[in-house]
C-alpha positions as CSV (number, residue, x, y, z in Angstrom):
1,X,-199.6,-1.1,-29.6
2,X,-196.9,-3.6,-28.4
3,X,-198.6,-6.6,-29.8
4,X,-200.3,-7.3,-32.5
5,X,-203.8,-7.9,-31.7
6,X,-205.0,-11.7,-32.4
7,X,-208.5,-12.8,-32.2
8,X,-209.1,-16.0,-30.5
9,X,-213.1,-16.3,-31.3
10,X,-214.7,-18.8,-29.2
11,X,-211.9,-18.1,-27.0
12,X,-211.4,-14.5,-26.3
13,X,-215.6,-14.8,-24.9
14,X,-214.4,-17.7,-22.4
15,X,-212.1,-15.0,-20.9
16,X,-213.3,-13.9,-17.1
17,X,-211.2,-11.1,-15.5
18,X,-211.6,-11.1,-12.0
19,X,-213.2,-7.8,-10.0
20,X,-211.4,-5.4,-8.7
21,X,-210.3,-5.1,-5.3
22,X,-209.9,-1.6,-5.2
23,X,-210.9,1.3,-7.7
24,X,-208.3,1.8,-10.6
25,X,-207.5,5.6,-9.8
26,X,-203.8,3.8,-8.3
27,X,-203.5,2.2,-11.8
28,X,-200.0,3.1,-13.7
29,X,-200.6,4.1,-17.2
30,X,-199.4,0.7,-17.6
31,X,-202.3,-1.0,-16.2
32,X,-204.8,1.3,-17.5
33,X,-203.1,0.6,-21.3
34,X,-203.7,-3.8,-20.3
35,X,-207.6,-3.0,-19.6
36,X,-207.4,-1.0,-22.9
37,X,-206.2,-3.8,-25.0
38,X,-207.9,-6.4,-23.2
39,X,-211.4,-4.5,-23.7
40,X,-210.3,-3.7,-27.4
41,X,-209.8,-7.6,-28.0
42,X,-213.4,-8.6,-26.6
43,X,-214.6,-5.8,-28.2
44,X,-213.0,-6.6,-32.1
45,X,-214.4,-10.9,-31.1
46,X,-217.4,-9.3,-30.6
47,X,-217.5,-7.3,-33.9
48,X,-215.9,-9.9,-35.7
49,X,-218.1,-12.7,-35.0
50,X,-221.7,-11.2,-33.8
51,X,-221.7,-7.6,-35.8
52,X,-220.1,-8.3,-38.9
53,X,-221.8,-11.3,-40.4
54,X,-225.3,-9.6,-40.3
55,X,-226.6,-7.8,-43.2
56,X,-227.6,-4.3,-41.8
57,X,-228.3,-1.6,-43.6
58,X,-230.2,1.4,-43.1
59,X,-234.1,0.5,-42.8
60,X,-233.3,-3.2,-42.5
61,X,-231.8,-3.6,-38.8
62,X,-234.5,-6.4,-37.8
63,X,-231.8,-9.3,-38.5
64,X,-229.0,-7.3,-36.5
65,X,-232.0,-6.6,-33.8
66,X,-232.6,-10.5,-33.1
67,X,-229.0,-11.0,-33.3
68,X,-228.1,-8.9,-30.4
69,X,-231.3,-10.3,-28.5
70,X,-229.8,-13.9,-28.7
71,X,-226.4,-13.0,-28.2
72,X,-227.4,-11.1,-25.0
73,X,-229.9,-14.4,-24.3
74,X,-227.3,-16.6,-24.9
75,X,-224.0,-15.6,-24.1
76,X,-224.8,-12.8,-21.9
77,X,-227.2,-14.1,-19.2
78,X,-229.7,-12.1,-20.1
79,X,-233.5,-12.7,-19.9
80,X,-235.8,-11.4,-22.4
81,X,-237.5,-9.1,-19.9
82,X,-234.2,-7.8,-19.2
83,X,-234.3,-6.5,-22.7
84,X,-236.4,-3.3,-23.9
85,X,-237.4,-3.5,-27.7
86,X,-238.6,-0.2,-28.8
87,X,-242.6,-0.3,-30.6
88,X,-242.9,3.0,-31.7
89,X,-240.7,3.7,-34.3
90,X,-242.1,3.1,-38.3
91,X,-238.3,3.0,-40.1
92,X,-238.0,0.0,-42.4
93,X,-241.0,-2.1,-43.4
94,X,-242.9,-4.6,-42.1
95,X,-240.2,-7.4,-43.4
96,X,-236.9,-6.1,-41.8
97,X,-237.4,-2.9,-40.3
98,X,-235.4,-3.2,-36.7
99,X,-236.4,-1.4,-33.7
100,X,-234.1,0.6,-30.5
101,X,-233.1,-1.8,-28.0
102,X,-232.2,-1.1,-24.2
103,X,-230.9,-3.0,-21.6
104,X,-228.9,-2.2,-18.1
105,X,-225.2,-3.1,-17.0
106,X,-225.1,-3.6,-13.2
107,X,-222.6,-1.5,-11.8
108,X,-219.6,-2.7,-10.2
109,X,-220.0,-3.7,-6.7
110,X,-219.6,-0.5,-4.5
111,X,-220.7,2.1,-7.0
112,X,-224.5,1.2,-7.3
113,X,-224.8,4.8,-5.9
114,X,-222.7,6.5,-8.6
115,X,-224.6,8.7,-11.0
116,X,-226.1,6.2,-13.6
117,X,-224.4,6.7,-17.1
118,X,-225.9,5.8,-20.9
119,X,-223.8,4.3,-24.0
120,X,-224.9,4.5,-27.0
121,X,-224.5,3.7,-30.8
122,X,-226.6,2.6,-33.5
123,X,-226.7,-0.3,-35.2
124,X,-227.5,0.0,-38.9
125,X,-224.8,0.9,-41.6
126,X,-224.2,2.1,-45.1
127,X,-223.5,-1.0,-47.6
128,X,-221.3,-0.2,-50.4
129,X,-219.3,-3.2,-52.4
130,X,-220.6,-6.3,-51.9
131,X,-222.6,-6.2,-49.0
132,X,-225.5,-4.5,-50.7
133,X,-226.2,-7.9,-51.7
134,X,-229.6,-9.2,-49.6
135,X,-228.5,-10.7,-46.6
136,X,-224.9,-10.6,-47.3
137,X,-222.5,-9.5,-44.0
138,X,-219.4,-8.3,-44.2
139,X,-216.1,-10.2,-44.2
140,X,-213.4,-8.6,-41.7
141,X,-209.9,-9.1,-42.0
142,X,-207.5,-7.8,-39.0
143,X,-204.1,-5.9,-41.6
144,X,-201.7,-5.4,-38.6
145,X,-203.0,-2.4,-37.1
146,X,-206.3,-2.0,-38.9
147,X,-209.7,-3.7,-40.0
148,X,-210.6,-3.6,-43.3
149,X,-213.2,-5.8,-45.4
150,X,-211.6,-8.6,-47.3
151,X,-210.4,-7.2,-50.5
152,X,-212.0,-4.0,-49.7
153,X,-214.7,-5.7,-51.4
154,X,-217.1,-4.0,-49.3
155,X,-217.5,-0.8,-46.7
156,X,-216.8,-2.3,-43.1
157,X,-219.6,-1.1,-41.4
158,X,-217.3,0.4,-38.2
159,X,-219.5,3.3,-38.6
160,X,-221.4,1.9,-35.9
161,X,-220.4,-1.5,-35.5
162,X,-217.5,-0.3,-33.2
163,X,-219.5,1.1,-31.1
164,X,-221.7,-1.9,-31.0
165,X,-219.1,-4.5,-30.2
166,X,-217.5,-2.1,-27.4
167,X,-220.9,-2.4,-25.4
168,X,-221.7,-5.8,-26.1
169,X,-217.9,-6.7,-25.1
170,X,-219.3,-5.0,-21.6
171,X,-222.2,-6.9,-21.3
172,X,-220.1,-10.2,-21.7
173,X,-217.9,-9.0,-19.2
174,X,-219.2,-6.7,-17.4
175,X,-216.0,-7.1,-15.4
176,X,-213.6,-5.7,-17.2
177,X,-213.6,-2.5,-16.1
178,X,-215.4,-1.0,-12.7
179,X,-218.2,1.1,-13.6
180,X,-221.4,2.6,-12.5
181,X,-224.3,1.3,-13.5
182,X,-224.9,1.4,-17.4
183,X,-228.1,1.9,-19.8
184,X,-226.9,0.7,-22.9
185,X,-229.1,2.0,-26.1
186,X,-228.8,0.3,-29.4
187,X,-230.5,2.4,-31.9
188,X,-231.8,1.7,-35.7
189,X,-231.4,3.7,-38.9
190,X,-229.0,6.5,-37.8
191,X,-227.7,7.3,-41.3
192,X,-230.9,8.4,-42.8
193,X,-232.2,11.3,-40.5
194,X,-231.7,9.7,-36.7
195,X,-234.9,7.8,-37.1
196,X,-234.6,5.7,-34.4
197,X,-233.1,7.9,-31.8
198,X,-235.3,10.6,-32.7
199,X,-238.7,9.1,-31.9
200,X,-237.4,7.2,-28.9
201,X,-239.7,10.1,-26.9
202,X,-242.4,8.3,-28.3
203,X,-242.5,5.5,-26.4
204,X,-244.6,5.3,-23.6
205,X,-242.4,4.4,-21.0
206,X,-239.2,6.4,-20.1
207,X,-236.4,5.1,-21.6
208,X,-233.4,7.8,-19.5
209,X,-235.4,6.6,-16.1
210,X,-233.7,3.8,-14.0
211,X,-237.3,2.4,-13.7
212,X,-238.8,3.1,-17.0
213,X,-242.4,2.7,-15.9
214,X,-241.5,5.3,-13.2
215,X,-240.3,8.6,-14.8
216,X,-239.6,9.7,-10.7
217,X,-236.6,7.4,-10.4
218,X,-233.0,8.5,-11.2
219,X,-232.1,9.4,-14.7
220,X,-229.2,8.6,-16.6
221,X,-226.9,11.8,-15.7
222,X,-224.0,11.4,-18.5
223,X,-224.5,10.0,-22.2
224,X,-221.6,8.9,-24.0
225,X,-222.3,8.2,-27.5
226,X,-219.3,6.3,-29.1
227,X,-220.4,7.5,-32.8
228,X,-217.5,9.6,-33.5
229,X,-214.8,9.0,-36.5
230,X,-212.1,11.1,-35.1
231,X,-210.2,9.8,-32.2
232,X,-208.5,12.9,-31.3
233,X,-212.3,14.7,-31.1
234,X,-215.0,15.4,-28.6
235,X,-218.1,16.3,-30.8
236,X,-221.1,18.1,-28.9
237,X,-224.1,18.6,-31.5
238,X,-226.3,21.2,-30.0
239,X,-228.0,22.9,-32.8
240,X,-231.2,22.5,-32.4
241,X,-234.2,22.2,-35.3
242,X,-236.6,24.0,-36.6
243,X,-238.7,22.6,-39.4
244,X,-241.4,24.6,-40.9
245,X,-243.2,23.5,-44.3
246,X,-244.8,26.0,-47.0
247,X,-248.9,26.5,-46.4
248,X,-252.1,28.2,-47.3
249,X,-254.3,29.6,-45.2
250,X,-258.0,28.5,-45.3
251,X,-260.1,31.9,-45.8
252,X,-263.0,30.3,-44.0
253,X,-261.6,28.5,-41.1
254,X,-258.4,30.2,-40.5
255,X,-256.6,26.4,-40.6
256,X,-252.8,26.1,-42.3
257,X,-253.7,23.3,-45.3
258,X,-250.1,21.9,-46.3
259,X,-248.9,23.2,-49.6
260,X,-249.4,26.1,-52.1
261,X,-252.7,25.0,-54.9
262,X,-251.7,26.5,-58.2
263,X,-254.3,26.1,-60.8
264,X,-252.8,25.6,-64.2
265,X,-253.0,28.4,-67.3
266,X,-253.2,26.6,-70.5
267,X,-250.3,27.4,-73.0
268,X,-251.3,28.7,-76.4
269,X,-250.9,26.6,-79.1
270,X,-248.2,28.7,-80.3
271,X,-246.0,27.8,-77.4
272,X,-246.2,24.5,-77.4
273,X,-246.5,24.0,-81.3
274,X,-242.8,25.6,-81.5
275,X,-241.1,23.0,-79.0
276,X,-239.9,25.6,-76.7
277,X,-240.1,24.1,-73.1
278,X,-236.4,22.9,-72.1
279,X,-235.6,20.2,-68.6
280,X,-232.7,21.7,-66.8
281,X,-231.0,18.9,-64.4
282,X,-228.9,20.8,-62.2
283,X,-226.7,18.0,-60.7
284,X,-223.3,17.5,-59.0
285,X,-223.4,19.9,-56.3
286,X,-221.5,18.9,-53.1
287,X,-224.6,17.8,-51.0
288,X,-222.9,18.1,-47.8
289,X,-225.1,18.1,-44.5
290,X,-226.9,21.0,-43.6
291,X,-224.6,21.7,-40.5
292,X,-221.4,21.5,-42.7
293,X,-222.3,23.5,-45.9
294,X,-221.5,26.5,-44.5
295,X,-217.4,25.5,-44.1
296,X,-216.8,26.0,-48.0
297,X,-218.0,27.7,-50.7
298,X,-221.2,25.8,-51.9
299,X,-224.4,26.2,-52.4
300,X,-228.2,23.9,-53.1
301,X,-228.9,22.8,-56.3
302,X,-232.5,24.9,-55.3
303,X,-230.8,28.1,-55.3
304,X,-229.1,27.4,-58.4
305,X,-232.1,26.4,-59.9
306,X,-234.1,29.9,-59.0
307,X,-231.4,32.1,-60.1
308,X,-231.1,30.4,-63.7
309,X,-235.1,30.0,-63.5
310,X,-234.9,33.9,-62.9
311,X,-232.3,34.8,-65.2
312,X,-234.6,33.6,-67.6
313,X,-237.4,35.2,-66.6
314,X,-235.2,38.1,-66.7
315,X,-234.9,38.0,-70.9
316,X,-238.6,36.3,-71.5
317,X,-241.0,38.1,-69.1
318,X,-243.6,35.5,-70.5
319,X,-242.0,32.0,-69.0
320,X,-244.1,29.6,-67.7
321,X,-242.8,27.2,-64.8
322,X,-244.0,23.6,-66.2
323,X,-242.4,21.1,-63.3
324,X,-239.6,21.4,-60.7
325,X,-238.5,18.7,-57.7
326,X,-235.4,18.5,-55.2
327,X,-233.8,14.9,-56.5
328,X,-233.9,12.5,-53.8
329,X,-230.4,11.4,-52.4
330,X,-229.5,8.5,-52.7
331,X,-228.0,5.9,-50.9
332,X,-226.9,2.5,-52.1
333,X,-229.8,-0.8,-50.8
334,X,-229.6,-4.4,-51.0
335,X,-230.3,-5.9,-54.5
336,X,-228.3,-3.1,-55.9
337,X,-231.6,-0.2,-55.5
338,X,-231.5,3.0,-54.0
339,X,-233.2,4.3,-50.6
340,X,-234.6,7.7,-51.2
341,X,-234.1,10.3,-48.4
342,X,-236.1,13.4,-49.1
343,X,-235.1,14.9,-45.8
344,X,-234.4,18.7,-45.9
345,X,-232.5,19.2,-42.5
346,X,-229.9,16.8,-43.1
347,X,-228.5,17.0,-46.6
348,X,-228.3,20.4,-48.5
349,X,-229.9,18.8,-52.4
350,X,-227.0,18.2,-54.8
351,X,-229.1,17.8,-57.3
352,X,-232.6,19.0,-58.6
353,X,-234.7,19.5,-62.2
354,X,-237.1,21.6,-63.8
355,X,-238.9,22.2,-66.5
356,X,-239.5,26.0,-68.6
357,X,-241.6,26.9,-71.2
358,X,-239.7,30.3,-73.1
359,X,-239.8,32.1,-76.1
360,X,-235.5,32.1,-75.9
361,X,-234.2,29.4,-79.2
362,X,-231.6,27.0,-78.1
363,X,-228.4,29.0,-78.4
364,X,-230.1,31.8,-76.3
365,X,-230.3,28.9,-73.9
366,X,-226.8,27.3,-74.0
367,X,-225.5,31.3,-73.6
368,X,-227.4,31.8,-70.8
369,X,-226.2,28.5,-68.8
370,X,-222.9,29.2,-69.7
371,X,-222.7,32.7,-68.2
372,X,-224.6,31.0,-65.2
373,X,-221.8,28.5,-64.8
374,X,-218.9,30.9,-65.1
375,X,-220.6,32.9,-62.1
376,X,-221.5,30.1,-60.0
377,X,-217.6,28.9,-60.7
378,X,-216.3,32.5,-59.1
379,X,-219.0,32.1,-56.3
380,X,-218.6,28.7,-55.4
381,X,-215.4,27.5,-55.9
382,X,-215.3,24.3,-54.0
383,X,-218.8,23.2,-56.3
384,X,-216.0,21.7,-59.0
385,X,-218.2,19.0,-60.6
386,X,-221.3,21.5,-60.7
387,X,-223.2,20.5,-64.2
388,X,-226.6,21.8,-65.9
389,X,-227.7,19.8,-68.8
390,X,-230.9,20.7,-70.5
391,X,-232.7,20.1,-73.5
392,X,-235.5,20.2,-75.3
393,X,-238.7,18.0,-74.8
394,X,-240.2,16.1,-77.1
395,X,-243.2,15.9,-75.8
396,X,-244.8,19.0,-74.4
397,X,-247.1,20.3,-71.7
398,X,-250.5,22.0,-72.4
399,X,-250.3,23.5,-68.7
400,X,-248.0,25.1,-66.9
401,X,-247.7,28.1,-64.0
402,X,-248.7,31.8,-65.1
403,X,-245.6,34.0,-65.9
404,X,-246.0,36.2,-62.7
405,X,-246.5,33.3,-60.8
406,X,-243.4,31.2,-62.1
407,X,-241.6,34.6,-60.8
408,X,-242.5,34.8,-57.7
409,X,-242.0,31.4,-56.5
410,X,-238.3,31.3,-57.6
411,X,-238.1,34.4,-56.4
412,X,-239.3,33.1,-52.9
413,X,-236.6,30.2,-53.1
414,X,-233.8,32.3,-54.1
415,X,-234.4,34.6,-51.2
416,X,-235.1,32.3,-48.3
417,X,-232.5,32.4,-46.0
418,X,-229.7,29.4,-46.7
419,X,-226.5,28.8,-45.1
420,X,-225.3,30.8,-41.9
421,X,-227.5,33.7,-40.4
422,X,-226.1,34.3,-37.4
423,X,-222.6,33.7,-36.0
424,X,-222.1,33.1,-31.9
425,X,-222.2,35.6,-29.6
426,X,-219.3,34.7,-27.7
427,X,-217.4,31.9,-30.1
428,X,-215.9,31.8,-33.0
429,X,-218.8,29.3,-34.5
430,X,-222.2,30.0,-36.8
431,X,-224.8,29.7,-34.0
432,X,-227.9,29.6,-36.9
433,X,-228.3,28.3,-40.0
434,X,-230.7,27.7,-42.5
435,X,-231.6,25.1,-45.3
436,X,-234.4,24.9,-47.9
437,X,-236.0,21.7,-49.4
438,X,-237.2,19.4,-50.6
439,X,-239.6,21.5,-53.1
440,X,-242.1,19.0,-55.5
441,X,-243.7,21.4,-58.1
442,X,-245.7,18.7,-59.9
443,X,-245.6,18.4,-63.4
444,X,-248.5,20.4,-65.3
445,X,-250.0,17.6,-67.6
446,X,-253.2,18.4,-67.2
447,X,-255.9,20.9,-66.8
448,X,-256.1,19.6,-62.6
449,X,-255.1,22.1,-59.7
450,X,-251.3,21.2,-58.4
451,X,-250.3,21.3,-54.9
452,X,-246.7,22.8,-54.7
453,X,-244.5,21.8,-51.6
454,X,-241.9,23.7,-50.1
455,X,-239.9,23.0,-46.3
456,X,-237.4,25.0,-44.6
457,X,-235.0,23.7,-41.9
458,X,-233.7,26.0,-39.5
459,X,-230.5,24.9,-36.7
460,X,-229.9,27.1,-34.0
461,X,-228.0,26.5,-30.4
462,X,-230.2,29.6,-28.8
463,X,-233.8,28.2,-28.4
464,X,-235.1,31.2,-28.6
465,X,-234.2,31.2,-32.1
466,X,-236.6,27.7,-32.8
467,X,-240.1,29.3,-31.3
468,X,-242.7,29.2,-34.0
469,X,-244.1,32.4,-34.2
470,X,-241.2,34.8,-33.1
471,X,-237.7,33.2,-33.2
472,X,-235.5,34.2,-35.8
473,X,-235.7,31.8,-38.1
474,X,-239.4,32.0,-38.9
475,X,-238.9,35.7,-38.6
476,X,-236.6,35.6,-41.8
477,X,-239.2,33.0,-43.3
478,X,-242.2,35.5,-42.6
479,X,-239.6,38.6,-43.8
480,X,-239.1,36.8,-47.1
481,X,-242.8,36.5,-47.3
482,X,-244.0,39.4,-46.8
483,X,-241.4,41.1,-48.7
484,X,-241.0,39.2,-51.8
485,X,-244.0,36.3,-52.3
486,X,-246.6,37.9,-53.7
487,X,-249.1,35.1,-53.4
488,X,-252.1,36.2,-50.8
489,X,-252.3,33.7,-47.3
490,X,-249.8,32.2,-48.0
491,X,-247.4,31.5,-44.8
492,X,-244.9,28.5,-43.4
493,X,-246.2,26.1,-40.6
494,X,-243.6,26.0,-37.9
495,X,-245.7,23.3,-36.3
496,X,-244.1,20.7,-38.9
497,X,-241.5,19.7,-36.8
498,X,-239.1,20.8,-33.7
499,X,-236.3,19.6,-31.2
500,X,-234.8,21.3,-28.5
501,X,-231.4,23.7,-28.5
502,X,-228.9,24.5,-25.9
503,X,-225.8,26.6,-26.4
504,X,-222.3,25.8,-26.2
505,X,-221.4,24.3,-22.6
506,X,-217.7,23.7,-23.0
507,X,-217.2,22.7,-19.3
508,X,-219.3,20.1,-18.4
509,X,-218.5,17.0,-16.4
510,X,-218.7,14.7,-19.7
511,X,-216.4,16.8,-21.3
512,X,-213.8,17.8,-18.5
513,X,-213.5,14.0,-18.0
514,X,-212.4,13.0,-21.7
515,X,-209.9,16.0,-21.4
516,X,-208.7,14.7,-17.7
517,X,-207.9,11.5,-19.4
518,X,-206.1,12.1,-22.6
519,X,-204.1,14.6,-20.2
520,X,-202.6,12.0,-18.4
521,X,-201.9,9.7,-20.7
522,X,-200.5,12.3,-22.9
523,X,-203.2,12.5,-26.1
524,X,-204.4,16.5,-27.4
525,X,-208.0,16.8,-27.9
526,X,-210.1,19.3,-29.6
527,X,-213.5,20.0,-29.3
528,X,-216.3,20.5,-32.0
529,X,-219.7,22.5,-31.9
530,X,-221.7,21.4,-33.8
531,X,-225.0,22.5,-35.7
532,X,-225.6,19.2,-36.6
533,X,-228.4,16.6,-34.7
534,X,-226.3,13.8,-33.7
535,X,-228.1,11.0,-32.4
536,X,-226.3,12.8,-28.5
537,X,-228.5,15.7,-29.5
538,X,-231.4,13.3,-29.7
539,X,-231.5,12.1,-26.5
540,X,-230.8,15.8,-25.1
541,X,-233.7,16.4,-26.9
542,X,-235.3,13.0,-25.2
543,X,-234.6,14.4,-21.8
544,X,-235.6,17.8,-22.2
545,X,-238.6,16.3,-23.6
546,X,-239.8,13.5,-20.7
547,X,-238.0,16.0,-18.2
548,X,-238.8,19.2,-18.9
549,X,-237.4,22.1,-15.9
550,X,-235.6,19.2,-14.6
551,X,-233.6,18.0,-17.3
552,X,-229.7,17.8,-16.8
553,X,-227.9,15.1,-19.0
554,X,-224.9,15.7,-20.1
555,X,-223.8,14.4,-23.6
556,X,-221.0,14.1,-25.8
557,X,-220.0,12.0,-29.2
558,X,-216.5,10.0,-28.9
559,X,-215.1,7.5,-30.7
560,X,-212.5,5.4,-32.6
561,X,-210.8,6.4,-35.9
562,X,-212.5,5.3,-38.7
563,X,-211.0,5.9,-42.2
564,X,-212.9,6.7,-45.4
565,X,-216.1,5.4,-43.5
566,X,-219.4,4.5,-45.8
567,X,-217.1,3.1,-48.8
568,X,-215.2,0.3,-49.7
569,X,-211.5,1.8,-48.3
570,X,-213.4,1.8,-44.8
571,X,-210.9,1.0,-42.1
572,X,-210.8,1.3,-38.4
573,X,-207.0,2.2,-36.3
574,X,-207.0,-0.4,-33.9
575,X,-204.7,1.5,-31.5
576,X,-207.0,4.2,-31.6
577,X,-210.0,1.9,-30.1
578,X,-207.7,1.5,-27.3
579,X,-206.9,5.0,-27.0
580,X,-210.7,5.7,-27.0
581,X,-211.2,3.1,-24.5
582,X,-208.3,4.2,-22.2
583,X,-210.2,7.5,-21.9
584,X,-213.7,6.2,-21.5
585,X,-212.2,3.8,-19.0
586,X,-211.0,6.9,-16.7
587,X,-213.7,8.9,-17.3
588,X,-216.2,6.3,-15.7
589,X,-213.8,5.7,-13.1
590,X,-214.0,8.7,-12.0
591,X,-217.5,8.7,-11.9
592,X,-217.7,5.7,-10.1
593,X,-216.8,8.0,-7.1
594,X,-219.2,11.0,-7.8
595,X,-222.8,11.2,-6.0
């Protein structure tokens, strides 16, 4: 940067730059480096004074909702009917929980025929420090070349406020750069599964159509979302899901009926008289996402579970399963509470408990664990603050699973498939993967039947892998099954849940244009694959879905450097929002001339 950048509030938004005369493929680097900055100024007013003081976080996006709907109103010459608020999606509550929002950036006079282009970001956070407090925004405060949060008293909320302020900057201006015409989504409750995004396809209009009520009019033909925290990186998530959830077929009707019914086999007095059931909390795995676990040694709290649960099993052929559940992960919520996210796909469980009824004393116990630990330390090296307390309960239970079937159910766990199953066929990348939870084995308190639930969550970039009854990952469900659970009709419904796949496309237009840009003005990029569902690989998903044979959007993930994003050392590079911008700037340029 050659200045320091200075915001001017009230005054940077009274700024009009006049159209251009002619298109900006004559610019020096130079003049494309002013726009930059001059974009990147709007763009940190904009986050500074319409983003930041909202209180946002995941599930609770109504405020930040209505506070983009009146600054659009108000400042942007926008009418409400210019303004799609999504009605389908059922994040949040009936208080605070935010919907998507769409709206359309003209294009520059002269390119109203260029291929129509999406931006996206989303517009919830994660609060840590004190913006977990109700209602309580965060405070920015511009440190030379960064943005922090005053004091670092809280995260900063650039992960996706960034990307919110770059658009809105846009749509203030929408002369500050030429540009086709834009469809700008703002979508809710990223950080906890894509909620928004994801469930955009249910809305009964179509959202990637220039005329949403007419799904035969142009579609947006390149997606840009600006949700990435690596300047230097082009992330394309294309690993499509496959969510399939443990079931029992009905004998009479042939129907899947969710869950496994285990009815309970009452201990003998013996056993429970002579205090021998022990909680294990298995806690302080890694948790990384699903896509990433597979990049160092770790492992799922689940499959620890089942091999101690088995190693056990292994010395006292007569233990009885009493109660086992995948912990929820938590994530910090106003009032200083937790949000509980039980989903499978995205976070491999860090944590989980159960509960064994064994003949083995308490120093039989403690050796076993021990030996446990010192194998998991050899296997999973990178799983440093790995823990297993247990003890013994005070209180016991009168019920629990039969020995055999204790077995065979953490024998089922510890041999579905987890982590990478297949590499790529022509890259150097996993292509499939595979996660299991969450898993609730309710606790046997009483004499009353318990419905055990179990979910598996495939990724794949080859669709063929996703199909329900024949891809591979249900194949190496079924396998497991057949093979190794020795419970009768009982199989995994694929029909739980599915989104689309594609395989790696390293040179499309999206792509070749980022790489174009930081050529000429002399950054190196790399790109990512990714198994991971990205809120791009939602709307792939979106078009395939309204689109079918005829979908062709293009997508990519881009963005700003954001340091030590979701905590309190948050920070975003301000040069590097110009850097981002100096790209995105030439790549829509160049667009502006396409057909």
């Amino acid at each position: 940067m050659k200045n320091k950048f200075k915001l001017m509030n009230s005054l940077l938004s009274a700024i009009a730059i006049a159209p251009f005369a002619t298109t900006i493929a004559s610019c020096s680097k130079d003049e494309y480096e002013s726009l930059a900055e001059q974009w990147t100024d709007e763009a940190i007013d904009k986050f500074v004074n319409v983003v930041c003081p909202v209180h946002r976080p995941t599930f609770h996006t109504l405020a930040i909702q209505k506070a983009i709907v009146e600054y659009l109103v108000t400042k942007c010459g926008y009418t409400e009917q210019q303004i799609t608020v999504g009605t389908k999606y059922k994040g949040g509550d009936e208080k605070d929980g935010g919907q998507n929002i769409m709206f359309d950036i003209p294009a520059t006079k002269g390119y109203e025929n260029a291929p129509f282009v999406g931006l996206q970001g989303h517009m919830d956070m994660v609060c840590k420090g004190t913006c977990v407090k109700e209602e309580v925004g965060v405070e920015p405060v511009i440190d030379g070349d960064y943005i922090h949060s005053k004091d670092w008293q809280s995260s900063l909320g650039a992960d996706n406020g960034i990307g919110l302020a770059i658009m809105l900057a846009l749509a203030k201006n929408p002369n500050l750069i030429p540009h086709p015409k834009l469809r700008i989504f703002m979508t809710a409750d990223e950080e906890d599964g894509d909620g928004g995004a994801v469930t955009i396809k249910e809305e009964t209009t179509d959202w990637l159509a220039e005329n949403p009520s007419n799904p035969n009019s142009r579609k947006v033909k390149y997606f840009f979302n600006i949700d990435q925290e690596l300047v230097d990186t082009i992330t394309t998530a294309c690993g499509g899901v496959r969510q399939a959830q443990l079931a029992t077929v009905d004998p009479d009707t042939g129907k899947l009926i969710p869950g496994v019914v285990y009815t309970p086999v009452k201990l003998t007095e013996g056993q429970v008289s002579e205090l021998k059931q022990y909680q294990f909390n298995i806690e302080g795995l890694m948790g990384l996402h699903s896509a990433d676990a597979h990049k160092v040694h770790s492992t799922s709290a689940l499959k620890v579970m089942a091999d101690l649960g088995l190693t056990i099993c292994s010395v006292d052929k007569t233990a009885n399963l009493l109660m086992a559940v995948s912990d929820p992960i938590f994530v910090e919520a106003p009032e200083g509470g937790h949000w509980e996210s039980q989903g499978s796909g995205g976070t491999v469980a860090s944590s989980c408990r159960m509960v064994i009824n064994t003949i083995l004393d308490y120093d039989e116990i403690k050796d076993l664990v021990d030996l446990k630990l010192n194998d998991y330390k050899l296997s999973y090296p990178e799983e440093k603050n790995l823990k297993i307390n247990y003890f013994k309960l005070l209180f016991p239970y009168e019920y629990g699973m039969s020995a055999s079937e204790t077995h065979d159910l953490l024998q089922l766990i510890w041999n579905l498939p987890f982590g990478i199953v297949q590499q790529h066929k022509t890259y150097d990348v996993p292509a499939t993967s595979m996660n299991i939870g969450p898993l609730v084995v309710p606790p046997f308190t009483d004499g009353k039947d318990k419905e055990v639930t179990l979910e598996i969550f495939g990724r794949s970039f080859y669709e063929e892998n996703l199909a329900s009854d024949n891809g591979l990952i249900m194949n190496l469900v079924q396998n497991v099954l057949t093979n190794v659970f020795k419970k009768d009709n009982i199989t995994f419904d694929p029909s739980v849940g599915y989104n689309c796949a594609w395989d790696i496309e390293p040179q499309t237009t999206v792509n070749k244009l980022i790489h174009q840009a930081a050529d000429k003005f002399g950054y190196e990029m790399k790109d990512i694959y990714e198994l991971g569902w990205l809120e791009s690989a939602a709307f792939k998903d979106l078009d395939k879905f309204k689109h079918k044979d005829k979908a062709e959007m293009e997508v990519t993930s881009i963005g700003p450097l954001v340091e030590h994003y979701h905590e309190t050392k948050e920070t975003v590079y301000i040069p590097s929002i110009v850097q981002l911008l100096k790209m995105l700037i030439y790549a829509l340029e160049q667009i502006c001339h396409m057909n």
